[in-house]
N, C-alpha and C positions, 0 to 999 in steps of 0.2 A: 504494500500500500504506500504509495506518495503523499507524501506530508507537504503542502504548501505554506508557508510564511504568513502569508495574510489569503483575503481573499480577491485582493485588487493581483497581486500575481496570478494567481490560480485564473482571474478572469482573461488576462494578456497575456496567456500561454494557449487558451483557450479558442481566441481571438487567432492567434499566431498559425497553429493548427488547421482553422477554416480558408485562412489566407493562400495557405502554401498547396493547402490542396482543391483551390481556385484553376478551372481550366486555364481560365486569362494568362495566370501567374506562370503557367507551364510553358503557353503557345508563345507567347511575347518574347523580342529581340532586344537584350541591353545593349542599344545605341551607343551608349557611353564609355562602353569596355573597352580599352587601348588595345589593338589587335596588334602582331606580328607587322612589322616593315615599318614603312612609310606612313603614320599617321595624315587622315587626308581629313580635316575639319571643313563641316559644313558653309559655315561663315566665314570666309575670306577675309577674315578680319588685317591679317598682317599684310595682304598682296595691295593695300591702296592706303593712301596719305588721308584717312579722316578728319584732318584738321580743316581740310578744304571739304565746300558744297555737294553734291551731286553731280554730275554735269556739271563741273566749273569752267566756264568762259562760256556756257550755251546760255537756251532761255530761263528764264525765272522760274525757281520749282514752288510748287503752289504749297502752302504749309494749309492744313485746315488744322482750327482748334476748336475745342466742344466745351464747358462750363459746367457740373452737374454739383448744386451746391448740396451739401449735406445738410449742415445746419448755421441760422445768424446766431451766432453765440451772445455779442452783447452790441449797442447801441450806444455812445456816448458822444451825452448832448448839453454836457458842461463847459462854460467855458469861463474857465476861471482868471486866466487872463486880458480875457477881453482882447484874445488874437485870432484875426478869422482862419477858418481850417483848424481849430484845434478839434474840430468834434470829427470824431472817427465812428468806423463799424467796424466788427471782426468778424468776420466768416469764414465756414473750415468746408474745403472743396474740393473736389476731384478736376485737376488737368488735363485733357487731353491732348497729340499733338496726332495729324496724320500727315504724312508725306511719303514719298517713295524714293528708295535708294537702291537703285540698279546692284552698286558695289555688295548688298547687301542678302544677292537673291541666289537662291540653293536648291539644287535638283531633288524632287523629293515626288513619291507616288503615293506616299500612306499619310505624310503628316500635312495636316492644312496649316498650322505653321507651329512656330515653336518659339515661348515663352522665355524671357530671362528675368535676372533681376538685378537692381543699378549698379551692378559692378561689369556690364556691357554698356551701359550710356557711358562711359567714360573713355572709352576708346574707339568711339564711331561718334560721327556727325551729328548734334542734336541741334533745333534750332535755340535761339538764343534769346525767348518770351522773358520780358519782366514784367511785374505789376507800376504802374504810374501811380503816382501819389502814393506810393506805400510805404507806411511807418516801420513796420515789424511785418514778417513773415518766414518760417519755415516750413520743411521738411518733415514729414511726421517720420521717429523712425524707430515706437515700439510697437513689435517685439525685433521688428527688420526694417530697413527704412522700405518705408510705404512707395516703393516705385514701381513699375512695369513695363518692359519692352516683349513686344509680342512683331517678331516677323514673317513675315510670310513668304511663300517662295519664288513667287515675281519681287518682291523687293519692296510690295508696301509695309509700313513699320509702322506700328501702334506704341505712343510711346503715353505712361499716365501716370502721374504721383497725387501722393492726397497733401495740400498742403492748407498752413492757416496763414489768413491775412489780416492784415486792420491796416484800413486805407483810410485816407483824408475823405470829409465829407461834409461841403460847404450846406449850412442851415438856418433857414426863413424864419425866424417867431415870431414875425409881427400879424401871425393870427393865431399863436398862440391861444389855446388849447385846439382850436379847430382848425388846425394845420395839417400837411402834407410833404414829409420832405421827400425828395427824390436824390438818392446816392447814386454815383459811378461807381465800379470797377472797371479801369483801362489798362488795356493790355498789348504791347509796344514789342517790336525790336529793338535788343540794345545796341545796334549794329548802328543805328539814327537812320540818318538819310540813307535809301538804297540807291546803289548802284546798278545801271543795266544790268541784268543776270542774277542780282540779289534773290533770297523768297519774300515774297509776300504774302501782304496778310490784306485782308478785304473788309473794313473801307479804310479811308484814309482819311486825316487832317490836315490841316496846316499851320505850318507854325511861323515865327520871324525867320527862324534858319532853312526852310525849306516845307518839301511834303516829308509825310511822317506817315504809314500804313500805322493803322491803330484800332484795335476792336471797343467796342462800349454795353457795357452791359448795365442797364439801367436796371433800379429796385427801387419803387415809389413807396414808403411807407405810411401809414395812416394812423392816426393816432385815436387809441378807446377816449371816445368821451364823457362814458361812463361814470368811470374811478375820479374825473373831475367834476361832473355833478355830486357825486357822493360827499366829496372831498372839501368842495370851495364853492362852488354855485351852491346847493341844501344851505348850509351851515349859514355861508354869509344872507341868504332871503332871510332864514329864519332869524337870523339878527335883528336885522330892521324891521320886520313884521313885527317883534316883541317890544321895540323903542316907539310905534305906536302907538301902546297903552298906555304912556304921559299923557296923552292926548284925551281919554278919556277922567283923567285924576282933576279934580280939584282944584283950581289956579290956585288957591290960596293953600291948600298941602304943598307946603312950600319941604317939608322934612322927606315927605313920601317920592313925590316926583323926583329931590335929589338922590335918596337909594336907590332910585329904581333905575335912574341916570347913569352912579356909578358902578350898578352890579353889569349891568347891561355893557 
């Protein structure tokens, strides 16, 4: 008889057992086993100069980018020094970049493409997206940094990190409580002005120093009016409805009208 330690072992031995005697587990080829000779890797990663574009010196390679925000974390609408743009939002998001890199494309009949993680964005071409007006933002990267490259075997490449931001965000009160603000997030090459053959990004601005490709992602917030009826509209009616009731006292209760003067 087998004596197990606990029974979270006894369970992952158990587990282990079902796995190994999984057809899948039998039929399937480990891709990754360094065979005999000449190792011949998928990705071409060392046969081209990734510090250069795609196509360098052809046309423009189109970058597309997607925004899928997770959640607004917080809203700050203080401004303590009375300097405009101090009030900010932070938001925690998913990136994404697509484009295609020929240099990047691998013969392949089984796999529709194949998955890394960011310790390959750093030896191939990524583009070079910042946030505009941004205070503070990183990289998330527990329990692994949160990135993802996924390519495929013509050469398009799905590239995506989760990251958090807190961006400048100019704000209206002068119709405070019954306001509206409306934030940016702008999102730029740091490369600035492009050149013929640059990527871009669609639409564009302009600035003093030239054109700028720049994306905009607007977020109209609207403020509960609720929590301020509760709060300050109730509270102060009820006030003055109650400093009424001098009005009913006595002119000459001259003691009454003053308590009720200074309770009020």
């Amino acid at each position: 008889m087998q004596i197990f330690p606990n029974r979270a072992e006894a369970q992952f031995l158990k587990l282990k057992r079902e796995f190994d005697d999984h057809h899948l587990y039998k039929k399937n080829l480990d891709v990754t086993k360094i065979r005999p000779g000449k190792p011949r890797p998928l990705l071409r990663v060392d046969d081209h100069d990734f510090t250069m574009r795609p196509a360098f010196g052809g046309p423009a390679i189109p970058v597309g980018v997607d925004v899928q925000v997770e959640s607004l974390d917080s809203i700050s609408e203080v401004d303590m020094n009375f300097f405009p743009g101090s009030q900010d939002f932070t938001m925690t998001l998913y990136l994404r970049h697509y484009w295609r890199d020929e240099r990047l494309a691998f013969p392949s009949t089984s796999n529709k493409s194949m998955t890394f993680d960011g310790r390959l964005v750093k030896k191939i071409w990524v583009p070079d997206v910042f946030f505009v007006h941004s205070k503070r933002s990183f990289t998330h990267d527990t329990t692994t940094d949160n990135i993802m490259l996924r390519v495929f075997p013509d050469g398009h490449v799905l590239y995506s990190m989760r990251i958090t931001v807190t961006a400048m965000c100019n704000m209206d009160f002068s119709h405070f409580p019954l306001d509206s603000q409306t934030c940016s997030l702008e999102l730029e090459s740091f490369l600035g002005r492009p050149a013929p053959g640059d990527a871009l990004l669609i639409p564009s601005s302009c600035v003093p120093a030239g054109w700028y490709n720049r994306l905009y992602i607007n977020f109209t917030l609207h403020r509960h009016i609720f929590f301020f009826l509760l709060q300050t509209y109730f509270p102060a009616t009820l006030m003055v409805m109650l400093s009424w009731v001098s009005f009913w006292i006595d002119h000459r209760a001259v003691p009454a009208r003053v308590s009720l003067g200074k309770s009020i």
